[in-house]
C-alpha positions as CSV (number, residue, x, y, z in Angstrom):
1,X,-33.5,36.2,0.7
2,X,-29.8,35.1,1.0
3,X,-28.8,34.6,4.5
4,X,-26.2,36.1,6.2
5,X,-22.9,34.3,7.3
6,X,-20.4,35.8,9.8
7,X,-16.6,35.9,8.8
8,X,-13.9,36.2,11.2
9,X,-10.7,36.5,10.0
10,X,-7.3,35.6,11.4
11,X,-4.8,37.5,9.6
12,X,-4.6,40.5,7.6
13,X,-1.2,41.1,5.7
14,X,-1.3,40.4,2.3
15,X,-3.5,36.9,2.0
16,X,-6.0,39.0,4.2
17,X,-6.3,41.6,1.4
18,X,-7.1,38.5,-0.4
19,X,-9.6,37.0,1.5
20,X,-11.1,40.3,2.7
21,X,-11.8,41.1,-1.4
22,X,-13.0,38.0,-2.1
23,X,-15.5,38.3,0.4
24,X,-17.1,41.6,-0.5
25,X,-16.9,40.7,-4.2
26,X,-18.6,37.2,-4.1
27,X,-22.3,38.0,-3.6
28,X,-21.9,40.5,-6.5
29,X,-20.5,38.0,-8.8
30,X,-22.5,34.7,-8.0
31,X,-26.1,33.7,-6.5
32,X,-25.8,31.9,-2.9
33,X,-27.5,31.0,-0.4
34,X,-24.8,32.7,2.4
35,X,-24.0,36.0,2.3
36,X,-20.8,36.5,3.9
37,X,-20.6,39.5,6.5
38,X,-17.0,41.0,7.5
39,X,-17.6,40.4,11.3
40,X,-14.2,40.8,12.7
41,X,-10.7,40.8,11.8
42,X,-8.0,39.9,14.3
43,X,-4.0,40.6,14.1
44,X,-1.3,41.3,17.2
45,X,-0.6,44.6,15.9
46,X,-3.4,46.5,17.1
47,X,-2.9,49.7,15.0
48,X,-2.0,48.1,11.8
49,X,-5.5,46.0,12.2
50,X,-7.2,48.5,13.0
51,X,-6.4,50.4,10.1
52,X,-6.9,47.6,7.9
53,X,-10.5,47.1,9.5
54,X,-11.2,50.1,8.2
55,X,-9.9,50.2,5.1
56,X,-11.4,46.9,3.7
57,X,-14.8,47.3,5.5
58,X,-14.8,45.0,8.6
59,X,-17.0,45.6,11.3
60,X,-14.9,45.0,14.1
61,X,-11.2,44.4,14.9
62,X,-9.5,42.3,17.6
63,X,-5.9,41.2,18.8
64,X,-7.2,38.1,20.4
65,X,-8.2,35.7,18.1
66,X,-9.0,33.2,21.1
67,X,-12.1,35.5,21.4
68,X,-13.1,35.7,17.8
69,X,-12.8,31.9,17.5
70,X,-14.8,31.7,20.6
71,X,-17.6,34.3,19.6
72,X,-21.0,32.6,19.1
73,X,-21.8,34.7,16.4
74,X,-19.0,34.1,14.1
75,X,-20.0,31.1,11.6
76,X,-16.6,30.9,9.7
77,X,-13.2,31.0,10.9
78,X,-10.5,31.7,8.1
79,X,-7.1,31.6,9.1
80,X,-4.7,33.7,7.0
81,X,-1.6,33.8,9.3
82,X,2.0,32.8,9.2
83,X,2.1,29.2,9.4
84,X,3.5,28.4,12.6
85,X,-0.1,29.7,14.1
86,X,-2.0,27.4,11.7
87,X,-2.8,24.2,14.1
88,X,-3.4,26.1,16.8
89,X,-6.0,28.1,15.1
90,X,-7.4,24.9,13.1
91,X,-8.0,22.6,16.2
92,X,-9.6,26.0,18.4
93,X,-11.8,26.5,15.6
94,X,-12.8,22.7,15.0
95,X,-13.7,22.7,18.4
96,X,-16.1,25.8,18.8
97,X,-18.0,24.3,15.8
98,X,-17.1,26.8,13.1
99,X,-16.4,26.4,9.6
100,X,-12.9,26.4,8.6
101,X,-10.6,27.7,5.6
102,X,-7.0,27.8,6.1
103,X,-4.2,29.1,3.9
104,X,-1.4,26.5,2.7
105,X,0.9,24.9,3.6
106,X,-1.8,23.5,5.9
107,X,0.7,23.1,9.1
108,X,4.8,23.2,9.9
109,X,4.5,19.4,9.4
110,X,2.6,16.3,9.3
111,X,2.2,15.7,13.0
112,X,0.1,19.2,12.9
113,X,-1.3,18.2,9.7
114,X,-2.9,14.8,11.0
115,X,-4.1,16.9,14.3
116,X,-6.1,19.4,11.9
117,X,-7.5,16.6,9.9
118,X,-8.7,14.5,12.7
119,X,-9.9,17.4,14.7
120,X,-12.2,18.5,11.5
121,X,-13.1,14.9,11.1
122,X,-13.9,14.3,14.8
123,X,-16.2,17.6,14.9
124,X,-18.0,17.3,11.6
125,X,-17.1,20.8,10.1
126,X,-16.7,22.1,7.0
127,X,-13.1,22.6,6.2
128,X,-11.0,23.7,3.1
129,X,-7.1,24.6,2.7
130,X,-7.2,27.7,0.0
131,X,-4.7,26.5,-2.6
132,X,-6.7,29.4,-4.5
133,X,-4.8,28.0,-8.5
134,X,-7.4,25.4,-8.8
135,X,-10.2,27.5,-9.4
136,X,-8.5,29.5,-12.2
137,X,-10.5,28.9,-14.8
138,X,-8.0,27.5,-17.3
139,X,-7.0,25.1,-14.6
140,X,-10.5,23.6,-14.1
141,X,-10.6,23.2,-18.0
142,X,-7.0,21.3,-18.3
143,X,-9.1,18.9,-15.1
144,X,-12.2,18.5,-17.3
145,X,-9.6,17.6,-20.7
146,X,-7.1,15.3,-18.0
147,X,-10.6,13.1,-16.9
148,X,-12.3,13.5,-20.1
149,X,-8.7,11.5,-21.6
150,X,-8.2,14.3,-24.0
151,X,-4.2,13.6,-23.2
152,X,-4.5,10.1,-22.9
153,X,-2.2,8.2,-20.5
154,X,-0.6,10.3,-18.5
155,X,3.6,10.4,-18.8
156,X,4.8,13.7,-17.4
157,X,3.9,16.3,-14.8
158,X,6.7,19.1,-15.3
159,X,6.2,22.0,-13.2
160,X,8.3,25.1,-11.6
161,X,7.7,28.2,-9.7
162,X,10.3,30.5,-9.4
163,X,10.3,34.5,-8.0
164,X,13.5,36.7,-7.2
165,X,12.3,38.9,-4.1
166,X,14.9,38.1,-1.8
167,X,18.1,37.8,-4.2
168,X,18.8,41.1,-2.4
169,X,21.6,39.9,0.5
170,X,20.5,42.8,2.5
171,X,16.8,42.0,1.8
172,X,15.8,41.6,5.8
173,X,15.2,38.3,7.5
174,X,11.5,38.1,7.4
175,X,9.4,35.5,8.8
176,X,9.1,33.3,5.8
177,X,13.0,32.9,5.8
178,X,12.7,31.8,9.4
179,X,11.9,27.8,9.9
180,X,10.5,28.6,13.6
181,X,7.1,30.4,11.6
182,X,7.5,29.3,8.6
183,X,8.3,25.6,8.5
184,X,10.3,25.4,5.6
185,X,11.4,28.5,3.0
186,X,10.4,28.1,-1.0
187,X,9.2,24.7,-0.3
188,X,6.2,25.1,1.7
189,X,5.5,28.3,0.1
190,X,5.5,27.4,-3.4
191,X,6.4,24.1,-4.2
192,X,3.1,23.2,-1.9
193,X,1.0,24.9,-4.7
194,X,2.4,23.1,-7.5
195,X,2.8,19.7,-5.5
196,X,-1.5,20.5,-4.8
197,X,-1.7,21.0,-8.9
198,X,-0.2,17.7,-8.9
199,X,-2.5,16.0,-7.0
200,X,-5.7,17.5,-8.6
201,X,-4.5,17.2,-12.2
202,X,-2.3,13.7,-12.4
203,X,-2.7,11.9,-8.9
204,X,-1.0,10.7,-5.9
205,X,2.9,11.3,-5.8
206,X,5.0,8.1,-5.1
207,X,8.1,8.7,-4.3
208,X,10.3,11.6,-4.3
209,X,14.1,12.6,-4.7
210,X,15.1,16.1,-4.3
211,X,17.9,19.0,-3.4
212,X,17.5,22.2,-1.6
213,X,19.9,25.2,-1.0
214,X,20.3,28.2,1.1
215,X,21.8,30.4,-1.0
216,X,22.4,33.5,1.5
217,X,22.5,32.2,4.9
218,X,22.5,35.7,6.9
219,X,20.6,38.4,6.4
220,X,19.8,42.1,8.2
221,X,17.3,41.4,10.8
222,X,13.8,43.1,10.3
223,X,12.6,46.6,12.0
224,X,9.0,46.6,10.9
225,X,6.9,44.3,8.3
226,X,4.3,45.0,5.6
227,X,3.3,42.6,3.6
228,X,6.2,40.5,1.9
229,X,8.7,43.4,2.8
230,X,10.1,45.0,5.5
231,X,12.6,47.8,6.6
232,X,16.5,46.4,7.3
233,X,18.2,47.0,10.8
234,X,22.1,46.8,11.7
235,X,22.0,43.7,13.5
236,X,22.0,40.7,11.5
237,X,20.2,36.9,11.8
238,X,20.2,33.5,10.4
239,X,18.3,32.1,7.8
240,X,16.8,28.7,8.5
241,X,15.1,27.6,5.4
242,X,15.6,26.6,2.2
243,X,16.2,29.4,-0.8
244,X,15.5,26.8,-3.4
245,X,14.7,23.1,-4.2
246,X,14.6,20.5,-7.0
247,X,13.0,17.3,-7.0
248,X,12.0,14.4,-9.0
249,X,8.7,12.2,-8.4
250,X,7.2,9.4,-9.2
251,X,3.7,8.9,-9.1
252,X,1.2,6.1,-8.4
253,X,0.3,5.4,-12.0
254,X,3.3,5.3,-13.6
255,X,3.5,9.1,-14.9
256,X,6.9,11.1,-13.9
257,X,6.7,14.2,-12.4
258,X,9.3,17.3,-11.5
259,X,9.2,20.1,-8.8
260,X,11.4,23.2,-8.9
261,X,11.1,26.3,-6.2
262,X,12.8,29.3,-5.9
263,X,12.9,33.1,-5.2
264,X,16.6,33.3,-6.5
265,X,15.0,33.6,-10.3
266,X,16.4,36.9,-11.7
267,X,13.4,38.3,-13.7
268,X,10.6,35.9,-12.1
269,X,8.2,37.3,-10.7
270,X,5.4,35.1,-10.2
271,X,6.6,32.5,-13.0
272,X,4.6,29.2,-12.2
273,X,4.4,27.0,-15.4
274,X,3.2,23.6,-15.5
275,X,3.1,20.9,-18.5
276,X,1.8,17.8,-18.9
277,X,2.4,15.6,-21.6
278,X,0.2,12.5,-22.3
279,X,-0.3,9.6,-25.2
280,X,-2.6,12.0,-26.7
281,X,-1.5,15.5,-26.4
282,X,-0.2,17.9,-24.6
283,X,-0.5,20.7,-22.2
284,X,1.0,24.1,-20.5
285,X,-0.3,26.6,-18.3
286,X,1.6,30.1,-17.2
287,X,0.0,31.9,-14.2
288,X,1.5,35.1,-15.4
289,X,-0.6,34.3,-18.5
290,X,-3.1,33.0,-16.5
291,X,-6.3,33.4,-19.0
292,X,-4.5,31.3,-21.5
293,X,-4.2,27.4,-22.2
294,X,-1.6,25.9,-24.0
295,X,-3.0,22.6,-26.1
296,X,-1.3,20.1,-29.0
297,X,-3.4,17.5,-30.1
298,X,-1.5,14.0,-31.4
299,X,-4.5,13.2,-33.2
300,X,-4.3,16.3,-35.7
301,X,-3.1,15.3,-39.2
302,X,0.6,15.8,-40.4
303,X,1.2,19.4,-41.3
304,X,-1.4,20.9,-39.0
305,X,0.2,19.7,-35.7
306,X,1.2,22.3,-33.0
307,X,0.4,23.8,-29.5
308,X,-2.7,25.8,-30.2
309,X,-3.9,28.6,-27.5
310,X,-6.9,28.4,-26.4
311,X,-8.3,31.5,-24.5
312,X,-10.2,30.8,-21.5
313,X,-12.8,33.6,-21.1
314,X,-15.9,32.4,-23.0
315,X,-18.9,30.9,-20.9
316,X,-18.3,27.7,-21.4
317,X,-15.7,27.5,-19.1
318,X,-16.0,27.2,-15.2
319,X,-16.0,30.3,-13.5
320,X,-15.7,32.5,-16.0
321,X,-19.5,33.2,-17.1
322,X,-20.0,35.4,-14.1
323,X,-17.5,37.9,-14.9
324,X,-16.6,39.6,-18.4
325,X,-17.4,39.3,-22.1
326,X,-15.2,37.2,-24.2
327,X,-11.8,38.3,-24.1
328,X,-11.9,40.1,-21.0
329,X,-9.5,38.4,-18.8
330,X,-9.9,37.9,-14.5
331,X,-6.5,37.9,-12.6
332,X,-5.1,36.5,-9.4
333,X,-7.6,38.1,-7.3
334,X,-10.8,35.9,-9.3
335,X,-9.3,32.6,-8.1
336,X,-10.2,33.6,-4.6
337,X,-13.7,34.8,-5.2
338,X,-14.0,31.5,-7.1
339,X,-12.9,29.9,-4.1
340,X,-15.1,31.4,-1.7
341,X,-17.9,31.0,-4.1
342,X,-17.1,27.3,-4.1
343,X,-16.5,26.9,-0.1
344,X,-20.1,28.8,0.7
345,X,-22.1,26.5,-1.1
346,X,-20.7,23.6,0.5
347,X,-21.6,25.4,3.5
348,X,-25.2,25.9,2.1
349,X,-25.5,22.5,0.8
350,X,-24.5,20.9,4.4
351,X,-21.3,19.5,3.0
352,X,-18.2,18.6,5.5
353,X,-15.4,19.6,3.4
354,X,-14.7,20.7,0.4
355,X,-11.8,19.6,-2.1
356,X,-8.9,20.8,-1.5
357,X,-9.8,20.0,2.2
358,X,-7.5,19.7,5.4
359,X,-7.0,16.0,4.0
360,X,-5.2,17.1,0.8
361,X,-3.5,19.7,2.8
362,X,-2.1,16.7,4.6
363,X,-1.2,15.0,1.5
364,X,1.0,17.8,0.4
365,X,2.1,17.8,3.9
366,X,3.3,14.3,3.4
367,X,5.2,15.3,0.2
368,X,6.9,18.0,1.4
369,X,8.2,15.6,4.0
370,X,9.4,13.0,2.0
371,X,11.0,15.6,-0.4
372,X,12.8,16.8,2.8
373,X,13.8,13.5,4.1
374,X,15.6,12.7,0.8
375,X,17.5,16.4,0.3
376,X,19.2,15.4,3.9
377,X,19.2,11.4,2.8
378,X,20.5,11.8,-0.5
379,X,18.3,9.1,-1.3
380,X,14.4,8.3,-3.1
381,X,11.9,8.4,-0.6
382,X,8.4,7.0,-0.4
383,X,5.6,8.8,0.7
């Protein structure tokens, strides 16, 4: 009989309705050892978590999440707040023994990054940063085609993700466009995913060069928050992060690699794309097309070349053979159940981390830096 695993959760907004699903769907999709229970889910507005309690099943609800990291009955600790709580949480958490998954960017910056790691490390608990993308199926197949050397020699990493939620000037200053919570704007948010993808698909990023820009540097200063939105006031406020940013990088084997980030995209919504071009072949991946692998082959004769699509839903590839039929597609929401699937077994298995853990989180950490140092350098920077 599968055994039961207590969740608390830290968090609730809209990478709560995240987590939350993807741990009442897991069980019900994949055979574990760990059964995760909703124990208790903790957020400062008591109202608006208790409501959510509710709604998504949780047994309890607290504003404290001192006490939930504290409780001895609580076995995991997931931490789904804005990112100026993360360390805090992290190093609480580490201490009390508990298992740990933590939303990216792992920390506001790599002082709080090398705390986390060491503070896993130095307790011997499982820990895990949920950069969610690499357990969407077609991304664990372009992995198994990268180390198989279905692309050969690695040249390019090209890569962008680009939204337009805030091209509104009187979209309200909410707390990712304030550096205090959020660390940094775009970069952090998004270029962190795609820096991760980096790491997990190519390798370790050399050196950097980049340029950022605030595009609209006051906006109406927030009444009330829900989710990504909120409701605009009179009085206005500064923004303190970046709108958008660019950089170049080199990485440790020789291969070239790009970075673009921003929410100032007219028309993109969610439009991360990533291509990777090798002595062998090529490929692409779209999230927004997420079920769907782009692949040219070098090796094909002349007059039979091109990208062909290859449509990951059949058994064969990871993930995938515990939801639909062929040719039903997953979305966004799979890549967390994936996830969680992934991050209980360790558990089971007595592992100590999981990749990504709160040591790739600091790698990205590191990158983020570097790209930072250089926008206010004007310079390359090593990492």
């Amino acid at each position: 009989m599968d055994r039961k695993i207590n969740v608390g959760l830290i968090g609730y907004k809209f990478m709560g309705k995240a987590h939350s699903n993807a741990y009442l769907s897991v069980s019900k999709f994949f055979s574990s050892k760990l059964d995760p229970a909703l124990k208790v889910v903790c957020g400062r507005d008591e109202k608006a978590v208790r409501e959510f309690q509710k709604q998504w099943g949780w047994e309890e609800y607290s504003t404290d999440w001192r006490s939930v990291v504290s409780r001895d009955d609580i076995d995991i600790v997931d931490i789904s707040t804005p990112n100026n709580s993360h360390c805090e949480i992290a190093l609480a958490a580490a201490r009390a023994g508990k298992s740990i998954i933590c939303e990216k960017p792992l920390a506001m910056n790599v002082a709080e990054a090398k705390k986390m790691v060491d503070a896993v490390k130095k307790a011997k608990v499982i820990n895990m940063i949920c950069h969610n993308y690499r357990r969407v199926p077609a991304l664990s197949l372009a992995k198994e085609m990268i180390d198989a050397g279905e692309l050969g020699k690695i040249y390019h990493y090209r890569s962008f993700y680009l939204q337009d939620w805030i091209t509104d000037p009187n979209f309200p200053l909410v707390w990712r466009l304030r550096k205090e919570q959020a660390g940094s704007g775009v970069h952090g948010d998004l270029n962190a995913h795609i820096i991760d993808l980096a790491h997990y698909l190519v390798g370790d990023v050399g050196e950097v060069v980049g340029m950022m820009e605030t595009f609209i540097k006051q906006r109406p200063l927030p009444t009330g928050m829900s989710g990504l939105s909120a409701k605009a006031s009179r009085k206005m406020g500064k923004v303190t992060v970046d709108d958008a940013v660019l950089a170049l990088a080199r990485f440790k084997n020789g291969a070239l690699g790009s970075f673009e980030a921003t929410r100032f995209a007219l028309g993109r919504k969610n439009g991360q794309r990533i291509e990777i071009n090798g002595s062998k072949g090529s490929i692409v991946f779209e999230l927004e097309r997420m079920n769907e692998l782009q692949f040219y082959r070098g090796e094909d004769q002349p007059g039979r070349q091109g990208f062909r699509l290859i449509q990951v839903t059949e058994s064969q590839h990871p993930f995938i053979q515990a939801y639909w039929p062929p040719g039903h597609i997953i979305g966004y929401e799979h890549s967390f159940i994936n996830t969680v699937k992934d991050f209980l077994e360790a558990i089971a298995a007595g592992k100590h981390s999981i990749k990504p853990d709160f040591e790739d989180g600091l790698k990205v950490q590191k990158v983020l830096a570097a790209i930072e140092k250089s926008c206010k350098t004007k310079r390359w920077v090593k990492v």
